[in-house]
Residue frames relative to the residue before (quaternion, step in Angstrom):
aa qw qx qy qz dx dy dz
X 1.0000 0.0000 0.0000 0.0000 0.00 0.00 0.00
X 0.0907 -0.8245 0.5586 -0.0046 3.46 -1.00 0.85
X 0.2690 -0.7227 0.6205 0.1427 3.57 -1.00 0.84
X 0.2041 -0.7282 0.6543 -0.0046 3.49 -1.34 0.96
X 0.0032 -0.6148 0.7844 0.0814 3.96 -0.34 1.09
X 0.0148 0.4829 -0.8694 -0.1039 3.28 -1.97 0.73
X 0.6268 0.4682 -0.5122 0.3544 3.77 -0.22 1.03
X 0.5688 -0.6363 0.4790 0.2055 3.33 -1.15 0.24
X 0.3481 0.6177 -0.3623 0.6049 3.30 2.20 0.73
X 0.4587 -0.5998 0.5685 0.3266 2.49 -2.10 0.13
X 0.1032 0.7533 -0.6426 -0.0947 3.69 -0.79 0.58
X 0.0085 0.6867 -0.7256 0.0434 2.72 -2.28 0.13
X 0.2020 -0.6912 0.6763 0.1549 3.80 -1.46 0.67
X 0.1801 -0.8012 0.5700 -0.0282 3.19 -1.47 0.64
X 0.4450 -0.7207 0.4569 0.2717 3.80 -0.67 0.92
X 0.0999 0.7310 -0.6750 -0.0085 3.80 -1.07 0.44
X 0.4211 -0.5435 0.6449 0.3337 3.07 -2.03 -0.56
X 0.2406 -0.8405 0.3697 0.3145 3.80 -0.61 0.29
X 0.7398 -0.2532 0.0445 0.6217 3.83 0.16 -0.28
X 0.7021 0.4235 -0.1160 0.5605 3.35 0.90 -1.18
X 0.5273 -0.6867 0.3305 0.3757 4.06 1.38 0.57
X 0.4258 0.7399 -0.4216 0.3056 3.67 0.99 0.22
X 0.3217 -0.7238 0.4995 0.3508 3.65 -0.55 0.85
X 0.3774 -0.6802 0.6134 -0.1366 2.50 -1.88 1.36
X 0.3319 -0.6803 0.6428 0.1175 3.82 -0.95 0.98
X 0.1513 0.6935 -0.7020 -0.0581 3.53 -0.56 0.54
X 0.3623 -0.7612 0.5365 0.0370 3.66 -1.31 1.30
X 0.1438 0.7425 -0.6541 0.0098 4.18 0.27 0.17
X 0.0325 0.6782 -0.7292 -0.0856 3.10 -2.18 0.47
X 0.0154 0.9050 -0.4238 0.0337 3.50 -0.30 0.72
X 0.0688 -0.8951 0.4304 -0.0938 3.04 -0.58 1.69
X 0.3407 -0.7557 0.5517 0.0926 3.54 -0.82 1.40
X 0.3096 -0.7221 0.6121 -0.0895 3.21 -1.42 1.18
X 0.0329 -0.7860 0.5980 0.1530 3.25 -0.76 0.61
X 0.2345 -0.7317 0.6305 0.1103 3.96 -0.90 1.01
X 0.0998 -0.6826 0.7149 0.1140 2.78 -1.99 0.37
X 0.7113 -0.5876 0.2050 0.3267 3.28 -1.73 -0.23
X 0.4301 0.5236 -0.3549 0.6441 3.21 1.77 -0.37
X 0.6467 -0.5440 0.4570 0.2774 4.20 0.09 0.29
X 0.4899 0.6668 -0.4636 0.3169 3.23 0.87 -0.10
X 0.0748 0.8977 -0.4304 -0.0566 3.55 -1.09 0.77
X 0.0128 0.8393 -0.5435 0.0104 3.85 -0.28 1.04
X 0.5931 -0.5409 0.3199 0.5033 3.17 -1.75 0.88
X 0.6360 -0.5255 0.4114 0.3874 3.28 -1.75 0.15
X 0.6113 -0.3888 0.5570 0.4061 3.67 -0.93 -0.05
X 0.7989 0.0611 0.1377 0.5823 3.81 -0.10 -1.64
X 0.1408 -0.8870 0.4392 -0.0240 2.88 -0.97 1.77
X 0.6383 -0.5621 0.3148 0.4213 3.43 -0.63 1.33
X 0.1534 -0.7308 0.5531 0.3696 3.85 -0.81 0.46
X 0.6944 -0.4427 0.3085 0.4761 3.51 -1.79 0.05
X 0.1612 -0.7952 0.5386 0.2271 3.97 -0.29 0.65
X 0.3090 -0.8707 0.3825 0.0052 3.51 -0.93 1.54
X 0.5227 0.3009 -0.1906 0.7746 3.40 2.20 0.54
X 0.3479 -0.7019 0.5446 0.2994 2.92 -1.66 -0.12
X 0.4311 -0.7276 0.5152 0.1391 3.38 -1.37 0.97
X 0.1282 -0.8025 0.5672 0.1336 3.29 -0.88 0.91
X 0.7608 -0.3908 0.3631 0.3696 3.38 -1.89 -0.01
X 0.7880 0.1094 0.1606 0.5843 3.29 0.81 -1.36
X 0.7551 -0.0131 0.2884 0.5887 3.47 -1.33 -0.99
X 0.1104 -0.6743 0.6868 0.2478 3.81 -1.08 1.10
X 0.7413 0.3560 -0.5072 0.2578 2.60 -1.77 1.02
X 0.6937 0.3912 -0.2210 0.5629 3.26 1.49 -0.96
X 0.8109 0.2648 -0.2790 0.4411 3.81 1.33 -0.05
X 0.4696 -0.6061 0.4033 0.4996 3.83 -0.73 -0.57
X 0.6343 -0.4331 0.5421 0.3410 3.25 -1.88 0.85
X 0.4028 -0.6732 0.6105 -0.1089 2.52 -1.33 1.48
X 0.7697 -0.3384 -0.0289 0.5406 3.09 1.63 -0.30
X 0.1146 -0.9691 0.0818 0.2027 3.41 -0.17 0.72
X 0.6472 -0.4426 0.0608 0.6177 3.98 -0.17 0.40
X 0.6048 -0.5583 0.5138 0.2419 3.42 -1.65 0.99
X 0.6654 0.5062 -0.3661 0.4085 3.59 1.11 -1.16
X 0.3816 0.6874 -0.6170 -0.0322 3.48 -1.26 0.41
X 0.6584 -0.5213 0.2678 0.4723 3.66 -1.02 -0.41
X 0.6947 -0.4242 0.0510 0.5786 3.56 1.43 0.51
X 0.1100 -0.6791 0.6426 0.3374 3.95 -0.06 0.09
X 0.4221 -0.7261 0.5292 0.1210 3.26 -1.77 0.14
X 0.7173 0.0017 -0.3701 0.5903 2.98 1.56 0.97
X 0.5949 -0.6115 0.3922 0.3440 3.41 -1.10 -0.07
X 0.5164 -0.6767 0.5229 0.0441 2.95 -0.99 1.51
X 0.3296 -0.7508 0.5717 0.0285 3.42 -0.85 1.28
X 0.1229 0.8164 -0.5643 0.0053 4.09 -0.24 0.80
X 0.0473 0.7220 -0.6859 -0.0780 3.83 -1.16 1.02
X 0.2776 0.7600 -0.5807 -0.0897 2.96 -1.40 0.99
X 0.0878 0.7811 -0.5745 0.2281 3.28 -1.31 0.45
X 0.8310 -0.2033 0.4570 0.2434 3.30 -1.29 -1.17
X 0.2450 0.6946 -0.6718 -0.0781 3.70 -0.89 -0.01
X 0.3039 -0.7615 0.5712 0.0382 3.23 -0.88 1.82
X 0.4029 -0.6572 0.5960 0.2248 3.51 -1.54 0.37
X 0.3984 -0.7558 0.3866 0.3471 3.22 -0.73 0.64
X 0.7269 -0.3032 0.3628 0.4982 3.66 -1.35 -0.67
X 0.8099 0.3574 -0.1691 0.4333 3.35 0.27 -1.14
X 0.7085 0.2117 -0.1718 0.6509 4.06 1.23 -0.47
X 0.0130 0.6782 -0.7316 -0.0690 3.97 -0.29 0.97
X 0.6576 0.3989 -0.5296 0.3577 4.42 0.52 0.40
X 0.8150 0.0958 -0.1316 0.5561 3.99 0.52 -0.56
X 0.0700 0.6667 -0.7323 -0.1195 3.48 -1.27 0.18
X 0.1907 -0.7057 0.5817 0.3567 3.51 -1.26 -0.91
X 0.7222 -0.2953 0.5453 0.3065 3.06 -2.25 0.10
X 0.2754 0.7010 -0.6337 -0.1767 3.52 -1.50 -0.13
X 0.1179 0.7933 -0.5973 0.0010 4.03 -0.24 0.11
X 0.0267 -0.7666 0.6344 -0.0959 2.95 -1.48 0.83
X 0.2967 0.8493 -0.4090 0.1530 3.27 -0.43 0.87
X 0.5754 0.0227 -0.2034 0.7918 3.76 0.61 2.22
X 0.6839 -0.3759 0.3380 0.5261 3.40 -1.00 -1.52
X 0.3668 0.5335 -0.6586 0.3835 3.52 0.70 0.97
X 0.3101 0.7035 -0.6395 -0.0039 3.08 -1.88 0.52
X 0.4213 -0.7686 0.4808 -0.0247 2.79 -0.83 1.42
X 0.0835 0.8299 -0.5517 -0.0045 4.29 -0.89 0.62
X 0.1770 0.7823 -0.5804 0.1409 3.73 -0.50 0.96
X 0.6366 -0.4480 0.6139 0.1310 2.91 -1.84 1.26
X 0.0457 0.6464 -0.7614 0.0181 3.56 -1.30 0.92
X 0.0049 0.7319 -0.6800 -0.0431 3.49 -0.82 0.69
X 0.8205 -0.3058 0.4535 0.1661 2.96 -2.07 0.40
X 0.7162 -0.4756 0.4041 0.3124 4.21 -0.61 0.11
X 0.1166 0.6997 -0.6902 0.1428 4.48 0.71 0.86
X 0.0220 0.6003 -0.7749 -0.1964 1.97 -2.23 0.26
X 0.6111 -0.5200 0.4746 0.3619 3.59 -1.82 -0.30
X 0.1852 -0.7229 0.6489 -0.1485 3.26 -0.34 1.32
X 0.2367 -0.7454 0.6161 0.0935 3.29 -1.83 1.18
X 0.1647 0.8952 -0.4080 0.0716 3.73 -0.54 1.26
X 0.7216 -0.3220 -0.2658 0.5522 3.08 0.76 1.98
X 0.6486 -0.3068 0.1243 0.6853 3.17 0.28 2.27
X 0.6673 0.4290 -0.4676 0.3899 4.27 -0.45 0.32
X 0.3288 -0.6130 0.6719 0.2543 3.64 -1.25 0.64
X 0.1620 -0.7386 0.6513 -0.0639 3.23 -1.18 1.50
X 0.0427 -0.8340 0.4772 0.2737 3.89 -0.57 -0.09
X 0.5683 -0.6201 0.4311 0.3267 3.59 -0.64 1.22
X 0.7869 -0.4683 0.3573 0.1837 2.78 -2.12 0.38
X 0.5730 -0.5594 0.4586 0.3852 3.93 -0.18 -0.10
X 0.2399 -0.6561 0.7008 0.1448 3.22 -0.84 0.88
X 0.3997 -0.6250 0.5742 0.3462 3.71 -1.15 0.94
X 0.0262 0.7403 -0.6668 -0.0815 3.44 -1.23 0.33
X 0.4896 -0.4560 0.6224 0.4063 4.19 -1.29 0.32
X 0.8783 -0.2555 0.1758 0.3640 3.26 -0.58 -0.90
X 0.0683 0.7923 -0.6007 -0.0818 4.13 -1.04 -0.17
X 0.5881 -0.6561 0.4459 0.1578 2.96 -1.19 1.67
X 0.4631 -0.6388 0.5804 0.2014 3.38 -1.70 1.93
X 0.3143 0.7177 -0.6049 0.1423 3.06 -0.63 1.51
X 0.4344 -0.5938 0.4834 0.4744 4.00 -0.65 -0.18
X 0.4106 0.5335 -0.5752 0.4647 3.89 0.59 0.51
X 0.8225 0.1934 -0.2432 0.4764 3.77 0.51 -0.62
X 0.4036 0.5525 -0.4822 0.5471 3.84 0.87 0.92
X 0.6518 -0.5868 0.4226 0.2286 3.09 -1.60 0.77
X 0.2778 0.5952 -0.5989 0.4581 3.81 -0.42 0.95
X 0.4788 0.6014 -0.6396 0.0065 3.19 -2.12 -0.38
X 0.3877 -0.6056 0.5517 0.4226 4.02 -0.96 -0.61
X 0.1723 -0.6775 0.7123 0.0632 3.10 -1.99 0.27
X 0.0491 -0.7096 0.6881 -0.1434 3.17 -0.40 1.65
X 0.2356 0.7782 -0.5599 0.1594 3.63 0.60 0.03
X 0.6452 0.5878 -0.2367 0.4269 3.57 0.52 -1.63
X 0.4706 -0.7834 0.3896 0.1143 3.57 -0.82 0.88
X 0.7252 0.0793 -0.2954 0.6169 2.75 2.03 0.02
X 0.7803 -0.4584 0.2954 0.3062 3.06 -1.65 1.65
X 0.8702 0.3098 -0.2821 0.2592 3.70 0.17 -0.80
X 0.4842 0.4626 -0.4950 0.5536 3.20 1.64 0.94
X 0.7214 0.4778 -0.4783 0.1501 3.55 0.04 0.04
X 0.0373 -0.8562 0.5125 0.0532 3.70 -0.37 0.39
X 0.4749 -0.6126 0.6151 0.1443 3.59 -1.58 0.46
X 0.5214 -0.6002 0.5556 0.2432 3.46 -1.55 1.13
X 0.0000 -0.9133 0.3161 0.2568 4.05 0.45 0.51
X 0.4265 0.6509 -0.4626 0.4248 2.84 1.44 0.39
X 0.8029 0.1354 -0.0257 0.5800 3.78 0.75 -0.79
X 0.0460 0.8710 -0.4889 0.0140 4.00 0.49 0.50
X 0.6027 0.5159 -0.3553 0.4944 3.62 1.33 -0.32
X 0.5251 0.7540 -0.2915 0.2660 3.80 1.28 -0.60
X 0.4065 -0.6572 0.5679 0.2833 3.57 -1.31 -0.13
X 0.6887 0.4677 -0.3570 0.4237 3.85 -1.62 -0.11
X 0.6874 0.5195 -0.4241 0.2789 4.31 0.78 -0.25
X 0.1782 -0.7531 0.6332 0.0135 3.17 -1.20 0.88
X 0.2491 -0.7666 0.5362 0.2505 3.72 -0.47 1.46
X 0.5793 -0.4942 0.3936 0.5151 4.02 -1.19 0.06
X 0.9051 -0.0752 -0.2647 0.3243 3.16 0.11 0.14
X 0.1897 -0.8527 0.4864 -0.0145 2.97 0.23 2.10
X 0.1507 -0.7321 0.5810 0.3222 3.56 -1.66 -0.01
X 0.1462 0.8071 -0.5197 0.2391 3.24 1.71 0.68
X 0.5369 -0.5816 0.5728 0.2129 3.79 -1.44 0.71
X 0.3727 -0.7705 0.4625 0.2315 3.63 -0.40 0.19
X 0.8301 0.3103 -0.1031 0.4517 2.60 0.54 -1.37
X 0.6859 0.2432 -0.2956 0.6189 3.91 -0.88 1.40
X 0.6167 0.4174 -0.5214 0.4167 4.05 0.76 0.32
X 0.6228 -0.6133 0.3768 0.3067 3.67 -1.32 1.50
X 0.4390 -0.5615 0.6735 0.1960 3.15 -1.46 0.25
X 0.5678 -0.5656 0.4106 0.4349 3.60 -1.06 0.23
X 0.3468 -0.6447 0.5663 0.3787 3.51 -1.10 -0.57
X 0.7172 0.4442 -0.1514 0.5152 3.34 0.49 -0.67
X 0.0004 0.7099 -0.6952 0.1129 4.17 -0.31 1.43
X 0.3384 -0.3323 0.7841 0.4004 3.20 -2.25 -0.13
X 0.4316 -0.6610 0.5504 0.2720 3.54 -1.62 0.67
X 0.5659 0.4515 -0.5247 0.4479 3.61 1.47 -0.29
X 0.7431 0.4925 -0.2673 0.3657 4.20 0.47 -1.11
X 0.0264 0.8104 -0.5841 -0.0382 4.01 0.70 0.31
X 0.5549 -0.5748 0.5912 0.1101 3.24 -1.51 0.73
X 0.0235 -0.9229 0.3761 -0.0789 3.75 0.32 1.20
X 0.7088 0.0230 0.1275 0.6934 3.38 1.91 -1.06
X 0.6471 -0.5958 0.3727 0.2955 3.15 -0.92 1.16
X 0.6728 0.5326 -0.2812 0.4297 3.98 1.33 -0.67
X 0.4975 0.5775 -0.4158 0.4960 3.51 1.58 -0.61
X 0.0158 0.4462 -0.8945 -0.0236 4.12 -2.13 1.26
X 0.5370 -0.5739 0.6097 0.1025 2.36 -1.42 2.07
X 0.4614 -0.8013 0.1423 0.3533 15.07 3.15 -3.12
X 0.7658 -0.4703 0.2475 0.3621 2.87 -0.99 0.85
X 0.1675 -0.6502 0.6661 0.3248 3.84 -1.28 -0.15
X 0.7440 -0.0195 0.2165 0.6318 3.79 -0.32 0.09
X 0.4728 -0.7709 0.4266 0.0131 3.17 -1.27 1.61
X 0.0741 -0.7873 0.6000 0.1216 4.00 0.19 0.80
X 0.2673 0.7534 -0.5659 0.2015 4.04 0.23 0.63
X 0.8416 -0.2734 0.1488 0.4414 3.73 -0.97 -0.31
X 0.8390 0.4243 -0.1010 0.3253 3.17 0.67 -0.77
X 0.4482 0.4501 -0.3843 0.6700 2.83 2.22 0.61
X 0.6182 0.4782 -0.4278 0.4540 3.53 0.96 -0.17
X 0.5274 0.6293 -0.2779 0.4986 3.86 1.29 -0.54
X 0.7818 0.2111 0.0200 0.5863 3.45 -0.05 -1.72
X 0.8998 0.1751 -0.1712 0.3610 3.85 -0.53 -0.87
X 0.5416 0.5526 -0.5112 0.3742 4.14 0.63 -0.13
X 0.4623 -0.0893 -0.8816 -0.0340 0.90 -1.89 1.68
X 0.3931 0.7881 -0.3610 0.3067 3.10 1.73 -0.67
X 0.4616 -0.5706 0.5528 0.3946 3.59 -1.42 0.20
X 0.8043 -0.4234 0.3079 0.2812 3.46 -1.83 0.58
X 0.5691 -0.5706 0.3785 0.4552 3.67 -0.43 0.35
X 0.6942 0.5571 -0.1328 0.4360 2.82 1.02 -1.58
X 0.4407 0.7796 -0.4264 0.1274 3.58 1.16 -0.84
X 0.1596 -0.6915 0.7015 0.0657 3.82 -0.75 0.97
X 0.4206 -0.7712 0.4059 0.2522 3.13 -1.34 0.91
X 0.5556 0.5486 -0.4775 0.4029 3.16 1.50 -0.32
X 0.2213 0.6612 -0.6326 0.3372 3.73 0.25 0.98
X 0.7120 0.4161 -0.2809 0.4909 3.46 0.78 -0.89
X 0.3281 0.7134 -0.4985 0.3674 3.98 1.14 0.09
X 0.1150 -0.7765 0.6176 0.0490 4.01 -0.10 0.83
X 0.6976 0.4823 -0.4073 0.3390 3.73 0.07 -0.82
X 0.5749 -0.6548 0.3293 0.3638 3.57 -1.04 -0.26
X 0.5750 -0.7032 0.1859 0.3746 3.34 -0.30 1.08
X 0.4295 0.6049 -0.5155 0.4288 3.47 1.06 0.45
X 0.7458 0.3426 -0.0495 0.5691 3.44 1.00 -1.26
X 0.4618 0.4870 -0.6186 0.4085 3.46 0.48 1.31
X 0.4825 -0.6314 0.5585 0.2381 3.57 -0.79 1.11
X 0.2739 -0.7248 0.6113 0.1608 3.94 -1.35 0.63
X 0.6183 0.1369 -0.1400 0.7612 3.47 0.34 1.82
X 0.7228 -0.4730 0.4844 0.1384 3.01 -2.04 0.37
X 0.3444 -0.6338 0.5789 0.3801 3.96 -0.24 0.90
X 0.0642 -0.6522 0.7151 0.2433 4.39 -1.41 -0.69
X 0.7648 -0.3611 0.4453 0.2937 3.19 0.44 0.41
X 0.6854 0.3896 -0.3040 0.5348 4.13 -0.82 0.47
X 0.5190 0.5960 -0.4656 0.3983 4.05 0.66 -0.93
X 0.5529 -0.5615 0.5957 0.1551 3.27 -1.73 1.08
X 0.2915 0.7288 -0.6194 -0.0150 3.57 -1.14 0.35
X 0.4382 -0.6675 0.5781 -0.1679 2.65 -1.21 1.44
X 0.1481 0.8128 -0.5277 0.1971 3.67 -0.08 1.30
X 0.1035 -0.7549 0.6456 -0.0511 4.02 -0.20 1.48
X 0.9414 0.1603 -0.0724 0.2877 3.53 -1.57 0.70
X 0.6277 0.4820 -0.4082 0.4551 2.82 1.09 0.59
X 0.5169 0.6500 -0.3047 0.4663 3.79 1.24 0.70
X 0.3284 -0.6926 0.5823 0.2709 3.67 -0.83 -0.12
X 0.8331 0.2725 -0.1375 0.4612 3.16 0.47 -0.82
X 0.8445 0.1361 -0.2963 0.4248 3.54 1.12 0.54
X 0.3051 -0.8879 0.2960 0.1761 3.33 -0.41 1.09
X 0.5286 0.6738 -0.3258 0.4006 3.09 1.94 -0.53
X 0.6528 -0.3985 0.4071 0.4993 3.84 -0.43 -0.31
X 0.0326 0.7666 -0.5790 -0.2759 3.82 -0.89 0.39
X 0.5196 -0.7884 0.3159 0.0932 3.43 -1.07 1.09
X 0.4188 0.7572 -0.4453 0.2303 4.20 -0.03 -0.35
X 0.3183 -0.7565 0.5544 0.1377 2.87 -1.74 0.53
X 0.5611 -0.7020 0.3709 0.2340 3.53 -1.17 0.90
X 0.5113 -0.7836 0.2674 0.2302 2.73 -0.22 2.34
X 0.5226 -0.6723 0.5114 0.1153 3.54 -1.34 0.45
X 0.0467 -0.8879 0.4321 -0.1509 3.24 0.87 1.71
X 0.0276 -0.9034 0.4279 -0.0073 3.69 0.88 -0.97
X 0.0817 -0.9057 0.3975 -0.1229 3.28 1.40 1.46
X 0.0239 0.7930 -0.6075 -0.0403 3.93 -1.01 0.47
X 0.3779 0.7364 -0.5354 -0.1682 3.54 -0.79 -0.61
X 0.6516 -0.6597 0.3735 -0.0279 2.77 -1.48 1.31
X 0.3442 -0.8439 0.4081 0.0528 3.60 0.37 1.75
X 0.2200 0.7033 -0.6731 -0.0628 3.43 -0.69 0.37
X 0.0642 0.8058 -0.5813 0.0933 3.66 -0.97 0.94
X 0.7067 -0.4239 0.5247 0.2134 3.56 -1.43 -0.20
X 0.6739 0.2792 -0.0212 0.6837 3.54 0.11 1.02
X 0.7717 0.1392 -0.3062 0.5397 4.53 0.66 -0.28
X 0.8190 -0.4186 0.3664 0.1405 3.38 -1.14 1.16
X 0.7604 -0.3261 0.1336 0.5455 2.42 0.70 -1.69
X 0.6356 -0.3748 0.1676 0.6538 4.22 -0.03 -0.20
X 0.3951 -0.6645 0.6204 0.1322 3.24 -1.43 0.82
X 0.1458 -0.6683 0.7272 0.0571 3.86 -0.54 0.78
X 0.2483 -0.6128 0.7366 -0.1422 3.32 -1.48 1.74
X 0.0755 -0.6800 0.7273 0.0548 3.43 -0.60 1.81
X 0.1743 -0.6492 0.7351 0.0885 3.74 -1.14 1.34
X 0.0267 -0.8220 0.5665 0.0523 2.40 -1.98 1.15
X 0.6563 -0.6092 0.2223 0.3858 3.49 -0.87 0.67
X 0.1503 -0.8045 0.5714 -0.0607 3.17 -0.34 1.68
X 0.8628 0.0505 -0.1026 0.4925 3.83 1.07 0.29
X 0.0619 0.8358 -0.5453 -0.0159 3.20 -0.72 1.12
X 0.5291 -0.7453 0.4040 0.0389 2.91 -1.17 1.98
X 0.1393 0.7431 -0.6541 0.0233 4.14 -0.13 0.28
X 0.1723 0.7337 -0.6550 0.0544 2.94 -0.69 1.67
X 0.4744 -0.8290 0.2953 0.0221 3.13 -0.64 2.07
X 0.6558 0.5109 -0.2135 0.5131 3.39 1.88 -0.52
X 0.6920 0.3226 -0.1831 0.6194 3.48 1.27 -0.24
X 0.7343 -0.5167 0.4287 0.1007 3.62 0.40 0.04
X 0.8392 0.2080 -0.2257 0.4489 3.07 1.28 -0.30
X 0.4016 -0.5656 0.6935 0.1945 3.43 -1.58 -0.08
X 0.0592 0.7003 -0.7113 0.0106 3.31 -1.20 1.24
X 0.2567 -0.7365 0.6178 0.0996 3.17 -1.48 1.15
X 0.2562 -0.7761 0.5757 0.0237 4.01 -0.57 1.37
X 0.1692 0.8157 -0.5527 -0.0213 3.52 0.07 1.00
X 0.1744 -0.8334 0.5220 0.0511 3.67 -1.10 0.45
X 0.2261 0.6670 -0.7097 -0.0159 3.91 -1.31 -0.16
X 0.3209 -0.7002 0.6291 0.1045 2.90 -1.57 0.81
X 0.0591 0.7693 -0.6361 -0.0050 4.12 -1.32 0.28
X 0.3785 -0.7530 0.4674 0.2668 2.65 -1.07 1.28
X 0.3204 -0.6902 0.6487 0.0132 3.68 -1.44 0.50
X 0.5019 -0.7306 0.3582 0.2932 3.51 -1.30 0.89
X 0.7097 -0.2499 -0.0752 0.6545 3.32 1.66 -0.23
X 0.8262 -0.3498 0.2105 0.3882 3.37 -1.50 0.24
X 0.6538 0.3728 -0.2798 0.5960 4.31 1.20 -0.94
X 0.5026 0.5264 -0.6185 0.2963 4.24 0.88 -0.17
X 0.7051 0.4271 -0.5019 0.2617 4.19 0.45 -0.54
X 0.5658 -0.6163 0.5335 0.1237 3.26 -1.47 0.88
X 0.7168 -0.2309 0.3088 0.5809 3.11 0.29 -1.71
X 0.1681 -0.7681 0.6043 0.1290 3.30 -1.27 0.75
X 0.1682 0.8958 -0.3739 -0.1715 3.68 -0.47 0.76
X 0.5008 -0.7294 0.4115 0.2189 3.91 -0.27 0.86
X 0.0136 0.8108 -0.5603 0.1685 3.31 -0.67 1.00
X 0.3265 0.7750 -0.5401 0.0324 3.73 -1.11 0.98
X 0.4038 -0.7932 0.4542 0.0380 2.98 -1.66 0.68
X 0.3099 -0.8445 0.4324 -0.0621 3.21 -0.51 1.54
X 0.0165 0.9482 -0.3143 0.0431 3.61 0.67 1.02
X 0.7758 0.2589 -0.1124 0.5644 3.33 1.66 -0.64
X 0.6914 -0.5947 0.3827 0.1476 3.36 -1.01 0.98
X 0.7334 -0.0689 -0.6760 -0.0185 1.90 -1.31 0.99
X 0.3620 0.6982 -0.5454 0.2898 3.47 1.74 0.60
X 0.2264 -0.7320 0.6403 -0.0548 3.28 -1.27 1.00
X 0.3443 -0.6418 0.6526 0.2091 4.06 -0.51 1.11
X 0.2980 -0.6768 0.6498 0.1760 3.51 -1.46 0.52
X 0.5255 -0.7659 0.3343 0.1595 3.43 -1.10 0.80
């Protein structure tokens, strides 16, 4: 079997099982972008490769994914990623905010400065900001964390939506109050008011998948399990490319909004196998968009998946895109 990139991406196909254990083609092409501030956008020189695990911040397990594997069995919408920075501005070195946009997602958050919980007659109060330059978009500085304080195990419990985070208090906590952080990172409509205030499953992996269906995925299994971004910033449907985005405060060197649309790339590749008539053309779509805000670029993760009678029926896979609107420009 042989793979053919005719693109200036990275591609690649990959072998799975699907819910029901049936082999499975999984197609990816992934294409890096470099941005600027005037909007301008071209492919990147060095392209991102296809990442086949997931990478974390720190210790896995004990931090968040930093970013996560491209391979899956297809997601079913497109996953919105920002990282980088949130910078203070000139004129406010204690709060700034976040803005992103990108179609009809949009997203607004409060970054503040270093709080804490403070005790001021028998009341939880929360200190002033500490001014800060900048602090990295991560879920370490979002609301979440555990509380194992309590001496016995079956009071302590974790925020499970965000377990790597700061600012939780279990009900019955022996956490100190007073000097524990506050998050950095708020919605500006949901503030954090009292230490007692927290600002679902896809398919169930419990006993009876461990009985009847392991290794196999859950009956129930939904694919948007494999959705990674936060559920504010999962797109509804499939981005195509052309959507505005719109990305404020997350730069040093520009304070105004930077502006561009999401280049028009229109990815295929072309199946030959054992068992199809003739070739099968796979329209991939963009199941993840990458906005990384410290480097400049924008990576676009497209995918499709087909089933296949087994894993030696593919022949040849070949990759193909089109680039139709200015000023994106394929390097040679």
């Amino acid at each position: 079997m042989s793979i053919i990139n005719g693109t200036s991406f990275t591609a690649d196909h990959f072998f799975f099982h699907d819910e029901q254990h049936r082999p499975l083609l999984v197609c990816i092409l992934k294409a890096t972008f470099a941005f600027s501030g005037d909007g301008s956008v071209t492919v990147a020189d060095n392209q991102d490769p296809i990442y086949t695990t997931d990478s974390y911040s720190g210790s896995e397990g004990q931090s968040s994914i930093a970013y996560a594997s491209d391979l899956t069995l297809g997601k079913p919408e497109t996953d919105v990623v920002l990282t980088g920075k949130a910078y203070s501005s000139p004129t406010n070195r204690f709060e700034s905010f976040i803005t992103l946009r990108v179609g009809s997602l949009r997203k607004h958050v409060l970054i503040s400065g270093r709080r804490t919980w403070k005790r001021v007659l028998g009341s939880a109060r929360i200190s002033s900001p500490q001014p800060f330059d900048c602090i990295p978009i991560t879920y370490e500085n979002a609301y979440g964390g555990v509380d194992e304080s309590h001496h016995e195990s079956r009071f302590h419990e974790r925020y499970i939506f965000n377990p790597v985070g700061k600012g939780f208090f279990a009900k019955k906590t022996f956490k100190k109050l007073s000097g524990m952080e506050l998050p950095h990172f708020e919605n500006p409509e949901d503030l954090i008011s009292s230490p007692d205030e927290r600002p679902q499953p896809q398919g169930t992996f419990d006993d009876k998948w461990h009985s009847e269906r392991m290794p196999l995925y859950p009956v129930d299994f939904n694919r948007s399990f494999f959705n990674a971004a936060h559920p504010d910033l999962i797109y509804p449907g499939y981005l195509k490319g052309g959507e505005p985005v719109e990305i404020q405060g997350t730069f040093r060197n520009f304070t105004n909004p930077v502006c561009f649309e999401l280049p028009v790339i229109k990815p295929q590749c072309i199946v030959e196998a054992d068992g199809f008539d003739t070739p099968q053309a796979l329209q991939l779509h963009i199941e993840t968009v990458h906005l990384d805000t410290e480097n400049m670029r924008l990576i676009l993760v497209t995918g499709a998946a087909m089933r296949i009678d087994h894993f030696l029926a593919v022949r040849r896979s070949v990759f193909t895109t089109t680039i139709n609107q200015c000023p994106y420009v394929i390097a040679s």
